[in-house]
C-alpha positions, 0 to 999 in steps of 0.5 A: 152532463159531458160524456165522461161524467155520464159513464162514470155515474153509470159505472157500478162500484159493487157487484151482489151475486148469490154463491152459484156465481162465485168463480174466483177468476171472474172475481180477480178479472171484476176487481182488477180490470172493472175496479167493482167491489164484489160481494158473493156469498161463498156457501149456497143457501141450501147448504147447511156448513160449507163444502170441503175446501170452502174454508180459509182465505177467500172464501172466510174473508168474503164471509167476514165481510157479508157478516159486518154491518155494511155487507149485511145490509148491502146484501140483504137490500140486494136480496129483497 
């Protein structure tokens, strides 16, 4: 295996996180710069509904991803 082969199979091509880890600028930087998918759910699991400025662009994509069937599985078998 040649070096560039090895860094690109170490390479992730999606990131997980839980809710405490979503900072948009750290999402745009990961996207943009490390070419990573990023999943990161945008409500906390305590919260019953989101926050007050939690709805609308980013924050209800990301939810219409993690409720399609590939972003569920691919969350719930990171959450195992």
């Amino acid at each position: 295996m040649s070096l560039s082969e090895l860094a690109s199979a170490a390479r992730p091509q999606i990131a997980l996180a839980d809710a405490q880890y979503w900072n948009e600028e750290h999402i745009d930087e990961v996207i943009a710069n490390k070419h990573v998918q990023v999943l990161i759910h945008p409500t906390p699991a305590h919260a019953r509904r989101p926050g007050p400025g939690w709805t609308g662009g980013r924050y209800t994509f990301m939810r219409s991803v993690l409720a399609s069937e590939v972003g569920e599985q691919l969350y719930r078998n990171e959450n195992r």
